[in-house]
C-alpha positions as CSV (number, residue, x, y, z in Angstrom):
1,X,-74.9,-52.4,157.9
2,X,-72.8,-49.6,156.1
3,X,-72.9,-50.0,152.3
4,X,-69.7,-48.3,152.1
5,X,-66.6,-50.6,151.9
6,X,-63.1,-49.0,151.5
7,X,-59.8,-50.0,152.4
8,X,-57.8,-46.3,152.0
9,X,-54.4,-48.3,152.0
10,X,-54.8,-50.5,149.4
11,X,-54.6,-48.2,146.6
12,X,-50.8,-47.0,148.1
13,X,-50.0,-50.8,148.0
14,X,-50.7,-51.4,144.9
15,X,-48.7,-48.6,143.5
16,X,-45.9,-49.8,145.4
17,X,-46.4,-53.3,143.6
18,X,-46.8,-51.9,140.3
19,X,-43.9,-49.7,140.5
20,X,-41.5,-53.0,141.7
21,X,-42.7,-54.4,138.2
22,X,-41.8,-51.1,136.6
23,X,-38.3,-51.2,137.5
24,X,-37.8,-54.8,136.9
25,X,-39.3,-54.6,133.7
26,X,-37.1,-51.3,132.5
27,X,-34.1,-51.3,134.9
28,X,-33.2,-54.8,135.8
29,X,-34.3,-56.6,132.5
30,X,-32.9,-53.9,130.0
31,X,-29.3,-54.0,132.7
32,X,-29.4,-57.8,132.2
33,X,-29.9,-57.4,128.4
34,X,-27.6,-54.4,128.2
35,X,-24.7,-54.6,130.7
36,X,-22.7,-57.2,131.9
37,X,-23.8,-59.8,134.8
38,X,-20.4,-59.3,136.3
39,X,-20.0,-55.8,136.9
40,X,-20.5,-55.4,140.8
41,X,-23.2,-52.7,140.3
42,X,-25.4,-56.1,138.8
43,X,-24.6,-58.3,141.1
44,X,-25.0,-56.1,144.3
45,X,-27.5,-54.0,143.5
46,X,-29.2,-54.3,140.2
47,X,-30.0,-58.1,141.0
48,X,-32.1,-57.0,144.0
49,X,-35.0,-55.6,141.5
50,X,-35.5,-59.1,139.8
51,X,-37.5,-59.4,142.8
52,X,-39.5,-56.9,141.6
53,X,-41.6,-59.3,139.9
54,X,-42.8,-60.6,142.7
55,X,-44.9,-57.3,142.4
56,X,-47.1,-59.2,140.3
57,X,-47.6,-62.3,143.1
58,X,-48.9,-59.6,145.6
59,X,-51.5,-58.4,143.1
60,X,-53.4,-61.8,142.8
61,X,-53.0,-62.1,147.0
62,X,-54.7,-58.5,146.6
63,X,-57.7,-59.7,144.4
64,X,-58.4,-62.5,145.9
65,X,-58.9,-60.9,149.5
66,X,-60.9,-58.0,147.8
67,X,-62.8,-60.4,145.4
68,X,-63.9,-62.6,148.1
69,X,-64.3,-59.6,150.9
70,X,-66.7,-57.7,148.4
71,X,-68.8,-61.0,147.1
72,X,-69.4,-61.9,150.6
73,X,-70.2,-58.7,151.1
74,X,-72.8,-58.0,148.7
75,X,-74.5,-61.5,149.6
76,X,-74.9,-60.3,152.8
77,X,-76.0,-57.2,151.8
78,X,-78.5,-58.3,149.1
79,X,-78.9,-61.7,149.9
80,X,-77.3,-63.1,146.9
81,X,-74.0,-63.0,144.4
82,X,-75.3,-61.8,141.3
83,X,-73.0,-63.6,139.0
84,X,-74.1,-61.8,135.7
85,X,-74.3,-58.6,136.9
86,X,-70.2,-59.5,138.1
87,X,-69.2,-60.4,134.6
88,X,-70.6,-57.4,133.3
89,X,-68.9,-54.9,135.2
90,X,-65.4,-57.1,134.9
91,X,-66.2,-57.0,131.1
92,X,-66.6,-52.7,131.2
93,X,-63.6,-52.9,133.8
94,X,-61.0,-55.0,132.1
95,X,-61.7,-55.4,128.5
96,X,-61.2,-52.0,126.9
97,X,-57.8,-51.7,127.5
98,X,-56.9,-55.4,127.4
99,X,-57.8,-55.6,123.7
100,X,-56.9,-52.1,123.4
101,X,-53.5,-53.3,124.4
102,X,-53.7,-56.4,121.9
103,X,-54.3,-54.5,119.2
104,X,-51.1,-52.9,120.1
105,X,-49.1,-55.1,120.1
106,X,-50.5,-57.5,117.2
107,X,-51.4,-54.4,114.6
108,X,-49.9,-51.4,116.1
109,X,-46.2,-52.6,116.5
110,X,-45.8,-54.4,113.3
111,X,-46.8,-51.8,111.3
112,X,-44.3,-49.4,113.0
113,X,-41.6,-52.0,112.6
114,X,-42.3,-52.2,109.1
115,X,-42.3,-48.3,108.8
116,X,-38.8,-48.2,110.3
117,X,-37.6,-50.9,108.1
118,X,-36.7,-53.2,111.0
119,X,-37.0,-57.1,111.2
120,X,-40.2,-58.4,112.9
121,X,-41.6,-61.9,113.6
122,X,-44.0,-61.6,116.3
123,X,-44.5,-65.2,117.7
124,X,-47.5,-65.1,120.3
125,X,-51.2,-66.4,119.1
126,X,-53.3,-63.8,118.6
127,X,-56.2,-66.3,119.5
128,X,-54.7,-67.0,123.4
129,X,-55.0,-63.3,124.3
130,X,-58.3,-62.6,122.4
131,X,-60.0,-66.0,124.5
132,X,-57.6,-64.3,127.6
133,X,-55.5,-67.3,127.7
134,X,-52.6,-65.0,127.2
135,X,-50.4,-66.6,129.7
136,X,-50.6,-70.3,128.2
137,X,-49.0,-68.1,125.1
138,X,-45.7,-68.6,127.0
139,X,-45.7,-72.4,126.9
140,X,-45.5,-72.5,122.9
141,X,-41.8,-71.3,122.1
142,X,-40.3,-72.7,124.8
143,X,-40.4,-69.9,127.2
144,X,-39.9,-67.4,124.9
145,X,-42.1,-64.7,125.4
146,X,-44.0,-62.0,122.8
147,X,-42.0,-60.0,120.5
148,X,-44.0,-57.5,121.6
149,X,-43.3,-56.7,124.7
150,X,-46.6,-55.1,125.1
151,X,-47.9,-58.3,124.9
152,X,-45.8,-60.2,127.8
153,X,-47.4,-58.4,130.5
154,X,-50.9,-59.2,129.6
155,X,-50.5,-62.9,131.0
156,X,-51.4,-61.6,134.6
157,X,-54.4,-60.0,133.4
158,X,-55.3,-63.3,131.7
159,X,-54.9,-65.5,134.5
160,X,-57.3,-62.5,136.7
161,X,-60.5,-62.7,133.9
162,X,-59.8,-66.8,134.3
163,X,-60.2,-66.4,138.1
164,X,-63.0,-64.1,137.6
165,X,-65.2,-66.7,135.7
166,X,-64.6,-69.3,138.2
167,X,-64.4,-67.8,141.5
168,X,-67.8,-66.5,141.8
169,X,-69.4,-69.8,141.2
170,X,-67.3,-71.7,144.1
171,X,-68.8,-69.2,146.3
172,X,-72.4,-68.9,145.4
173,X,-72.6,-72.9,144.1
174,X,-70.4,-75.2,144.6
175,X,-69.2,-73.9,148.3
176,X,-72.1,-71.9,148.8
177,X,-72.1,-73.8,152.1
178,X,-68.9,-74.5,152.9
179,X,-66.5,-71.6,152.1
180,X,-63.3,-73.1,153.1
181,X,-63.3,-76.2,151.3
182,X,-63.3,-73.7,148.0
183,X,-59.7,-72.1,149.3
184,X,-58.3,-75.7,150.4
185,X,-58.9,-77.2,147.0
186,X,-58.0,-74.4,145.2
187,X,-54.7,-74.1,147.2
188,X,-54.1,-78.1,147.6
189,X,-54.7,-78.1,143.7
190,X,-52.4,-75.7,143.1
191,X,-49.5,-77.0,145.2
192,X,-50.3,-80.6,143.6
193,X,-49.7,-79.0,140.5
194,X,-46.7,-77.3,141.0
195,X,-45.0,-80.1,142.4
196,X,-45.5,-82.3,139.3
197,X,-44.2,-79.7,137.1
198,X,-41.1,-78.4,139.3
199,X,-38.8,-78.8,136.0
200,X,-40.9,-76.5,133.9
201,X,-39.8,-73.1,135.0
202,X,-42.7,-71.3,132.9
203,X,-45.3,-73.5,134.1
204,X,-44.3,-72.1,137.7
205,X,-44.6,-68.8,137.1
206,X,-47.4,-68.3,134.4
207,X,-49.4,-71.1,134.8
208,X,-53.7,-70.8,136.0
209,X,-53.1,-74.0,138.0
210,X,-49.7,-73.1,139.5
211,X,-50.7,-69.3,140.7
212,X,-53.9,-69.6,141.2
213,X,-53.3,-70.9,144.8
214,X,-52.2,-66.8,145.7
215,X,-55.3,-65.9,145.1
216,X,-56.3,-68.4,147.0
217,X,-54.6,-67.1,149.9
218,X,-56.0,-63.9,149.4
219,X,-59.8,-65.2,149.4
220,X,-59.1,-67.5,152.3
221,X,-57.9,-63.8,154.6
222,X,-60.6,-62.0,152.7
223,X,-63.3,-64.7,154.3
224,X,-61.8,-64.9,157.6
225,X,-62.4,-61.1,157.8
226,X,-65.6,-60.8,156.4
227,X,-67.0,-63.8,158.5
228,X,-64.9,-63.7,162.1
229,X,-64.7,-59.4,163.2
230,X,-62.7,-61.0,166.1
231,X,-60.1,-61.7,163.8
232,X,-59.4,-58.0,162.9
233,X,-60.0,-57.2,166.3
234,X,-56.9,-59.5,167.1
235,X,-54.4,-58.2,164.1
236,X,-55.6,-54.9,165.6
237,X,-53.9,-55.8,169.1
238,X,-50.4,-56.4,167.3
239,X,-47.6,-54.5,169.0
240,X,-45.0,-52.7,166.7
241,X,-42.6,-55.4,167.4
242,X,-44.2,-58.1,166.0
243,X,-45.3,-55.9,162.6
244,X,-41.3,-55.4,162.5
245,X,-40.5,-58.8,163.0
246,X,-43.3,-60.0,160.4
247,X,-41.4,-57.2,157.5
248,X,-38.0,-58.1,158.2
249,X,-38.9,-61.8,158.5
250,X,-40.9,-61.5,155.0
251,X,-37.8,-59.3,153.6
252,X,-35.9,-62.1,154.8
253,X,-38.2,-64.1,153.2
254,X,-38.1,-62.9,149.4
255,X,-34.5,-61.9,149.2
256,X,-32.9,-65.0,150.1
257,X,-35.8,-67.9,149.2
258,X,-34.2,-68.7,145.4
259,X,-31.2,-69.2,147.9
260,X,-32.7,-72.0,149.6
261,X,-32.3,-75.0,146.9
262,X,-34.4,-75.9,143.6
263,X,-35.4,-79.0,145.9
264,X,-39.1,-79.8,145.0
265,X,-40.4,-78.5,148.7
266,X,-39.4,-75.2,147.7
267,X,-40.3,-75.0,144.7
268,X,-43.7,-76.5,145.1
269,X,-44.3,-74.2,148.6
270,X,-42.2,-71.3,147.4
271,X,-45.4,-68.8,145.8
272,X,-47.6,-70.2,148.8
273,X,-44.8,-68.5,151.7
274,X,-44.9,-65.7,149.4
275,X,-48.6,-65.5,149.2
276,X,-48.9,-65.4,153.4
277,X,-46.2,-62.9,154.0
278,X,-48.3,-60.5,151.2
279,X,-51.4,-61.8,153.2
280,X,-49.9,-60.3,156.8
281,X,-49.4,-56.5,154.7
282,X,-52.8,-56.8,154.0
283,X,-54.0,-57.4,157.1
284,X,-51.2,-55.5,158.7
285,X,-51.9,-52.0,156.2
286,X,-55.5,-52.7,157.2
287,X,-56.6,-53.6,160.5
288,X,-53.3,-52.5,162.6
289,X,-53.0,-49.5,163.9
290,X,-49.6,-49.5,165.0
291,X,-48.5,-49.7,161.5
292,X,-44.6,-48.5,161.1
293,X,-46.5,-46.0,158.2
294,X,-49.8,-46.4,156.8
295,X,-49.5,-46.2,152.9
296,X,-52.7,-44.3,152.6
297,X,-51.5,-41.4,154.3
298,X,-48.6,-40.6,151.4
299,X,-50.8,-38.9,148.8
300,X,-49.1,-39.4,145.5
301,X,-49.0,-43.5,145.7
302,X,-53.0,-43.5,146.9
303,X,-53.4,-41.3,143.8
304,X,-51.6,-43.1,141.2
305,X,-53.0,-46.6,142.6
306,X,-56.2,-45.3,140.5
307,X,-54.2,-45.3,137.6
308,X,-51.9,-49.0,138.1
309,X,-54.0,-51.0,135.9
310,X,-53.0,-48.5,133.4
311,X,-49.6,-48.4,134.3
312,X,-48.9,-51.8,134.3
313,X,-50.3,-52.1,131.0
314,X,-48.9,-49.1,129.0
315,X,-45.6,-48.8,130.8
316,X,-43.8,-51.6,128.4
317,X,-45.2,-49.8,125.2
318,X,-43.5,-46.3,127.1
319,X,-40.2,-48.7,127.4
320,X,-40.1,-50.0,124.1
321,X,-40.6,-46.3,122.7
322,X,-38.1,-45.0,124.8
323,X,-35.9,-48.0,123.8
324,X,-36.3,-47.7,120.4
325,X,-35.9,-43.9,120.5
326,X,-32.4,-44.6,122.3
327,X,-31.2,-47.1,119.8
328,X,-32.3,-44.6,116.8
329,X,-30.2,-41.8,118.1
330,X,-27.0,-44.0,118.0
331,X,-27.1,-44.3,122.2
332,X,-24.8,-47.2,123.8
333,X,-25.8,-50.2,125.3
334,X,-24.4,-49.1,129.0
335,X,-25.4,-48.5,132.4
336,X,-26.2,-45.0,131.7
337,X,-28.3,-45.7,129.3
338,X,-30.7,-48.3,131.0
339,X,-30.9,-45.5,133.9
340,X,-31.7,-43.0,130.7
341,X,-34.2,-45.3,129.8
342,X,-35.6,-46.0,133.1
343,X,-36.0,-42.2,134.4
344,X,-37.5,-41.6,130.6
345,X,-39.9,-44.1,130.6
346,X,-41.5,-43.3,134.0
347,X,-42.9,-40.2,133.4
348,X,-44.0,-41.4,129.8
349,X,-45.8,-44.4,131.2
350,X,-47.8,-42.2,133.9
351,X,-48.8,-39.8,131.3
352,X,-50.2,-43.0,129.0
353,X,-51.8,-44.5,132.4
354,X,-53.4,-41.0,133.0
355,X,-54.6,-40.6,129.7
356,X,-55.9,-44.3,129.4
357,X,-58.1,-43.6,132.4
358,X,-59.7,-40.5,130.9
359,X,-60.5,-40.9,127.8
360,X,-60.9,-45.3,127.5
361,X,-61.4,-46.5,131.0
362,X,-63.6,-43.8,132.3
363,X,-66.5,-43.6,129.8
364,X,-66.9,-47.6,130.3
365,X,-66.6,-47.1,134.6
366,X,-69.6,-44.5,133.9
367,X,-71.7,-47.1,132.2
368,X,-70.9,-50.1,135.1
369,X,-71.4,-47.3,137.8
370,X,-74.9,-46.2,136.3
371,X,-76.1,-49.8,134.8
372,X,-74.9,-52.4,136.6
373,X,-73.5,-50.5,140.5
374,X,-73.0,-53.5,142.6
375,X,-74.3,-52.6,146.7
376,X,-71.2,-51.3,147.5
377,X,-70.2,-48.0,147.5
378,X,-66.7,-46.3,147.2
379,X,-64.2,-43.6,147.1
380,X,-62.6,-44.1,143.9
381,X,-64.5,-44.7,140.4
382,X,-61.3,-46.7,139.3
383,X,-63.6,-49.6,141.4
384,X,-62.5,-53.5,141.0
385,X,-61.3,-56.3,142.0
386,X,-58.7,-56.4,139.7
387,X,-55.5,-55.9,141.6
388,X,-53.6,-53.2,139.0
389,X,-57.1,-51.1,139.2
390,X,-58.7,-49.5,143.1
391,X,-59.2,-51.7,145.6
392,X,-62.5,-50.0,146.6
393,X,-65.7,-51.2,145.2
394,X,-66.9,-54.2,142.7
């Protein structure tokens, strides 16, 4: 069996993902804060990229197939999941510029709001986000979220080191013998969960329990892959019509869901229809090859997906600077200035990613790759499971 495992579209995906938080996070929330919700350009256009955050529900699909996929991979290969060796690599993966990015926002910001002489009161627990709890942070004011806004992105990454600890011990324990039954209870739990908390709108969306069931999803297709090649060989005998069909209908799908009702089906099921329609662009992007376009062949997004978990990280510390930068040189809240602030902030947050991944990530993906290498070889030395990072190797 090869040791090489590499899915060259992946990376293009996740760019694409990252980039839909981007603009929601700079042009849609800084137009909601800045502009008014009744000028037609919001409520035509400018709305649309609220469902850029959704970005962030494709990423856990993502690491839960490539989790899974590359576990069951290296069992095969090896004959075993070696569960310390994981955590050590996630721990030389994630952890430098997670706490690099809390210290940021609980040391860095302060002390440049104090400098500028402006009011500050950050409110998020420095204890959640050192125990990577982060996204339980949002529960404590009421849905208010970090003053730093650094700090508010970091919940995803929270919920990811959570479902790192647990995952791999459904698979080589508890459900060593039984895959499935680890991705129904995960996803019936889920569901259960976010049916008795429909009210609670930050429960749904930052909650372990509530969107753990996506990756879920994404270790269920990850299994069914790994364990059934018939499988693949069937998404591979899709005709071009049903990939279109299967977009539009998952277009369909996200645009107009929130229009369906705040009835408790929806709500409860809404993340799990999600989670399947980002499931079929996985399997679609990689077994199909009568894709509309294959992300991997447009260069710049498969580069830059080296560089996402960066970039999701870092790009709210490039807003805020922007931002501030703005407000400093007497600029008006207006239209023109969020779309100042967005075409700014792009380029700064690349350049932050880039750097990031040269000078703290890389010197730590050295030491996994030469200490701890798991079986499985790649393309890219930006390996892991993480969704924001390459899709490539754990």
């Amino acid at each position: 069996m090869s040791r090489s495992v590499y899915f060259p579209n992946l990376d293009g995906l996740r760019t694409l993902a990252c980039l839909g938080v981007f603009f929601f996070h700079t042009l849609f929330l800084y137009a909601f804060m800045w502009t008014s919700h009744d000028a037609p350009v919001y409520r035509y256009g400018l709305s649309l990229l609220g469902h850029g955050a959704e970005g962030v529900n494709f990423f856990f699909v993502l690491s839960g197939f490539l989790i899974t996929y590359l576990l069951l991979h290296e069992e095969h290969t090896t004959g075993r999941i070696n569960t310390p060796a994981f955590y050590l690599r996630r721990v030389l993966r994630i952890w430098p510029l997670y706490f690099a990015s809390v210290v940021f926002g609980f040391v860095i910001v302060p002390f440049w709001m104090h400098l500028a002489h402006a009011p500050w009161h950050e409110t998020a627990d420095p204890r959640l986000f050192v125990a990577f709890l982060a996204n339980l942070d949002l529960f404590r004011h009421h849905d208010l979220p970090p003053s730093a806004f650094n700090l508010a992105v970091l919940w995803s990454v929270s919920v990811e080191e959570q479902f790192y600890l647990l995952w791999p011990l459904l698979l080589a324990g508890l459900f060593r013998w039984w895959r499935p039954g680890a991705f129904l209870l995960v996803i019936g739990f889920s569901l259960w969960f976010r049916y008795t908390h429909v009210h609670y709108d930050a429960m749904l969306y930052s909650h372990t329990f509530s969107v753990i069931g996506d990756l879920a999803v994404g270790g269920a297709v990850g299994w069914v892959c790994f364990r059934y090649p018939a499988f693949c060989h069937w998404v591979g005998r899709w005709p071009l019509w049903a990939i279109v069909v299967g977009y539009a209908g998952g277009a369909a799908l996200l645009v107009l869901q929130k229009e369906w009702g705040t009835d408790a089906f929806n709500i409860t099921c809404q993340r799990l229809f999600r989670a399947l329609f980002f499931a079929f662009v996985i399997l679609e992007q990689n077994y199909a090859p009568r894709s509309i376009v294959k992300v991997g062949r447009i260069r710049w997004l498969t580069y830059w997906g080296t560089f996402t978990y960066g970039l999701y990280c870092l790009h709210p510390i490039a807003s805020m600077l922007v931002g501030f930068s703005l407000d400093r040189l007497g600029f008006h809240h207006s239209l023109s200035t969020v779309l100042l602030l967005t075409a700014l902030s792009l380029p700064l947050s690349a350049a932050l990613a880039w750097l990031s991944y040269h000078y703290l990530e890389h010197p730590f993906l050295k030491l996994k790759n030469r200490r701890w290498k798991a079986p499985v070889s790649s393309e890219s030395e930006a390996a892991g499971e993480t969704p924001l990072l390459a899709a490539t190797e754990h």
